[in-house]
Every structure is written in structure tokens, then in C-alpha cells.
C-alpha positions in Angstrom: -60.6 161.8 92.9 -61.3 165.2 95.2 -63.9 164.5 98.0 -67.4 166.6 97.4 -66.0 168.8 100.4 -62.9 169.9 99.0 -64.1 170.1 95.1 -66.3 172.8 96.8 -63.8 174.9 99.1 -61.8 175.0 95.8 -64.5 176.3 93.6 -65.5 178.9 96.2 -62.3 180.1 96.8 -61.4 180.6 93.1 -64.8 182.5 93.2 -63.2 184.5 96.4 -59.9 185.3 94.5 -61.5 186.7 91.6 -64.3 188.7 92.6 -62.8 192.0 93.9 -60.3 192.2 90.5 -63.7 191.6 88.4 -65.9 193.9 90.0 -62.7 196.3 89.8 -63.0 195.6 85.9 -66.6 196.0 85.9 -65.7 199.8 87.4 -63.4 200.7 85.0 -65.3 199.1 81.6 -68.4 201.4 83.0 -66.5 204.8 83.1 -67.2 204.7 86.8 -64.3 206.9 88.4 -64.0 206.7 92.1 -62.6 209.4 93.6 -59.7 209.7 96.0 -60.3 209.9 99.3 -59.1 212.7 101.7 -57.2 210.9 104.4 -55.9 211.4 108.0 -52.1 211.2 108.0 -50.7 208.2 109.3 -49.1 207.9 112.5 -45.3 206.8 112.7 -45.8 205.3 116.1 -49.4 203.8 115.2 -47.9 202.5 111.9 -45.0 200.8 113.8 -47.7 199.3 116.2 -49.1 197.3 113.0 -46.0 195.9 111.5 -45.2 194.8 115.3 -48.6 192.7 115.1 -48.4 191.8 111.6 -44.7 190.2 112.6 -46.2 188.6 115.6 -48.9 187.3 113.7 -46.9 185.9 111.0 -43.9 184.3 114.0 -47.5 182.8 115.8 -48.8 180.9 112.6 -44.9 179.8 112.1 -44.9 178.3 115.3 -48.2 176.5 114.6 -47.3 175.2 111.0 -44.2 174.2 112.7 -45.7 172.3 115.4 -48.4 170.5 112.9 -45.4 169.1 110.8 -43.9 167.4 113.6 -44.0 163.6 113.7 -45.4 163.1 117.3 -48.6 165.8 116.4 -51.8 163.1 116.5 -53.7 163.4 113.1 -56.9 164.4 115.5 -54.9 167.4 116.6 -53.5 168.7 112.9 -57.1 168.0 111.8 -58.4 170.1 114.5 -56.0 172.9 113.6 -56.0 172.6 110.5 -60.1 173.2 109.9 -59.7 176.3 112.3 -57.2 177.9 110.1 -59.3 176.8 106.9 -62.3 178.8 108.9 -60.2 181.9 109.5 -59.1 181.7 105.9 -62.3 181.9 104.7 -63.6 184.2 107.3 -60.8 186.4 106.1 -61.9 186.6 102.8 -65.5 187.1 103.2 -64.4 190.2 105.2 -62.3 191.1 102.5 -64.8 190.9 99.7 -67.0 192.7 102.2 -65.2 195.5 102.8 -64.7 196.0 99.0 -68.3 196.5 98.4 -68.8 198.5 101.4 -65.8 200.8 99.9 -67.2 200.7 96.2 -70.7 202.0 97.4 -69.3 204.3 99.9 -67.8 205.9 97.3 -70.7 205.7 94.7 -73.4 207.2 97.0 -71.2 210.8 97.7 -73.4 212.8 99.5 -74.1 216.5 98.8 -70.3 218.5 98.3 -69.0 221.7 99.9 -65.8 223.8 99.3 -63.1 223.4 101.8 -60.0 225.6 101.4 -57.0 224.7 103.2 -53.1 224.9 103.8 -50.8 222.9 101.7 -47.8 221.6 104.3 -46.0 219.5 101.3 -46.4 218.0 98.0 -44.4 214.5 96.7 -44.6 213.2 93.4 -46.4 210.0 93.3 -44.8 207.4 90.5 -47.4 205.1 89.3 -47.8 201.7 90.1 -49.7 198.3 90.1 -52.3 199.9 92.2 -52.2 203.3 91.1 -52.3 205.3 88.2 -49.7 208.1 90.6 -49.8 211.7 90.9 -49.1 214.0 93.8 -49.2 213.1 97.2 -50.8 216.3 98.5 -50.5 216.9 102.5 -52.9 219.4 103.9 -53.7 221.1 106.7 -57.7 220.9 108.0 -57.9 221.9 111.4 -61.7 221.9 111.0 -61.5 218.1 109.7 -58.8 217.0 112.7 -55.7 218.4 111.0 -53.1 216.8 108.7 -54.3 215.0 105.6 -53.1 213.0 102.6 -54.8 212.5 99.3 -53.6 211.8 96.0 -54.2 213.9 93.1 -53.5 212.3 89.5 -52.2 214.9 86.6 -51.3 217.7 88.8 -50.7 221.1 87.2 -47.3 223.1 88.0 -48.9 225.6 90.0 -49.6 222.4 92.2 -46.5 220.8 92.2 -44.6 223.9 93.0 -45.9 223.4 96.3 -49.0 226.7 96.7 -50.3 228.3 100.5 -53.4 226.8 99.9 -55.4 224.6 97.9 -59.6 224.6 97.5 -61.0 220.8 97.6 -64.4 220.2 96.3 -65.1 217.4 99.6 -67.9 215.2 98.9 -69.3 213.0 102.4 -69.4 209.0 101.4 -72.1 207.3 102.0 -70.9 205.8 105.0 -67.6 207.6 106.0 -64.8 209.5 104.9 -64.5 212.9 102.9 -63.8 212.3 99.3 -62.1 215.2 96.5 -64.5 215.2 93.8 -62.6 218.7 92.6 -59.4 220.8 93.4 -58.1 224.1 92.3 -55.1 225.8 93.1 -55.5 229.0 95.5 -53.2 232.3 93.6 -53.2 234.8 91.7 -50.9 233.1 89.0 -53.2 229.9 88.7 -56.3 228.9 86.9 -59.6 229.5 89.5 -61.2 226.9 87.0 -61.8 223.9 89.2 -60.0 220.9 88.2 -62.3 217.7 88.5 -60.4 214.3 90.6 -60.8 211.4 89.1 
């Protein structure tokens, strides 16, 4: 029979695992359609920084499960160990399921939108996935907003995909951070001037 202790770190953490693909659930059965954000472009060396920690991170915990299995580890000493990686489990999680709220209401409470018009450096076709529906990767230059920026734009038109000067963005502010495309239209004499709306 399971100790009171661990019947309750297993409930909790089922509750953990579930949450953020539930309240997902409860977005999508609500018609609620968050919008993409407008994002800085990543940086190749910066990006290469995190895999560097993530490997170190992963090699560190390797070296400490490693060191726990060994026969002449006391049981006081893989205890030990063992409840501070149960903390930083849970603390992980906690953060997790707190920084999916924080990004849900962010993106519910836009602030008041403006139209930003601005230079379209490339476009990639984005294939759908488990995580997104796909679309067109669009990179665009703000120089007002810091300069090169990514968002992802789902159906895009031809006149979009054929790569325009410019593109308008409808940019709404969250209500925290970040710039968010509520709307796009394609700047040219060939295309539509009706505004498209993101999803």
C-alpha cells in the first residue's frame, strides 16, 4: 500500500500534467483564438548558448543519477538528493503551469491596437504540426520595434507568399508584454487592402 505522502505527490502531479492541455481545451471549445505573437528573431549565437546549458544540464543530472545508483551511496545521502530533485521537479512545474496562465491572459487582455507597416525580408512556408496549425513564417523588418521579427501567419494569401515590400500588421500590446497581430494585409497595388484578421 502507497504511503499518505506519495498517494499525494502522485495525485498532484497527474493534476500538474493535465492542467495546461485542459485549459488549452477549454480555449479552443470557447471559440477563444489567441493570436500570434510578433517576435524578435532569434539569435544563432544566443540559441547555441541554450543548447550548450541544456546539454550541460542534462550531462550534470547524469552524473548525479549515476552517482545515486552506486552501491557505496549511504541511503541518507540518495534520500537527501533524491527529495531535492523531487522539489525542483515540482518547482518546475508550478512555474510551468504559471507561466501558461500568465501567457493565456497576456494574450486575452490586448490592449488598444495600432497599424504598423513594415518591410518583409522573407517568407517560409510553415507545415503544420502537433503544436501548430502552420502557415507562413513571416520575417519582418521593424526598426521602430528593435528590428527583425518573426510571426506566424495561418492561411496566407498568394500575394503573401510571393514574398511583398511590405506588409501592414494590426499590433495589439498584451497585457503584460509582447506585441501581438490581431490583423495583416498585404501592401500593393495587385492585393486586397481588405484587412485579413490572425487568428
Amino acid at each position: 500500500m502507497a504511503a499518505p505522502t506519495s498517494t499525494w505527490w502522485q495525485r498532484n502531479g497527474l493534476l500538474a500534467g493535465i492542467f495546461a492541455p485542459w485549459l488549452d481545451f477549454q480555449l479552443g471549445t470557447h471559440g477563444l483564438a489567441l493570436p500570434p505573437a510578433l517576435s524578435p528573431a532569434s539569435d544563432p549565437d544566443s540559441a547555441m548558448f541554450w543548447v550548450s546549458v541544456g546539454v550541460a544540464v542534462a550531462v550534470a543530472l547524469g552524473a548525479l543519477v549515476w552517482w545515486l545508483m552506486r552501491a557505496s551511496t549511504g541511503a541518507r545521502a540518495r534520500h537527501r538528493v533524491g527529495m531535492g530533485l523531487l522539489v525542483l521537479w515540482v518547482l518546475a512545474w508550478v512555474g510551468g503551469v504559471a507561466q501558461t496562465l500568465r501567457s493565456h491572459h497576456n494574450r486575452l487582455g490586448l490592449q488598444t491596437p495600432r497599424d504598423v507597416t513594415v518591410k518583409v525580408v522573407a517568407v517560409q512556408v510553415q507545415p503544420a504540426s502537433v503544436r501548430s496549425v502552420g502557415g507562413a513564417k513571416v520575417y519582418v523588418d521593424w526598426p521602430a520595434g528593435g528590428g527583425l521579427h518573426t510571426v506566424v501567419l495561418e492561411s496566407p494569401t498568394e500575394d503573401l507568399l510571393r514574398k511583398p515590400a511590405a506588409l501592414t500588421l494590426t499590433l495589439a500590446p498584451g497585457r503584460f508584454s509582447g506585441e501581438f497581430v490581431t490583423a495583416w494585409r498585404v501592401d500593393n497595388a495587385a492585393a486586397s487592402t481588405t484587412p485579413r484578421p490572425a487568428p
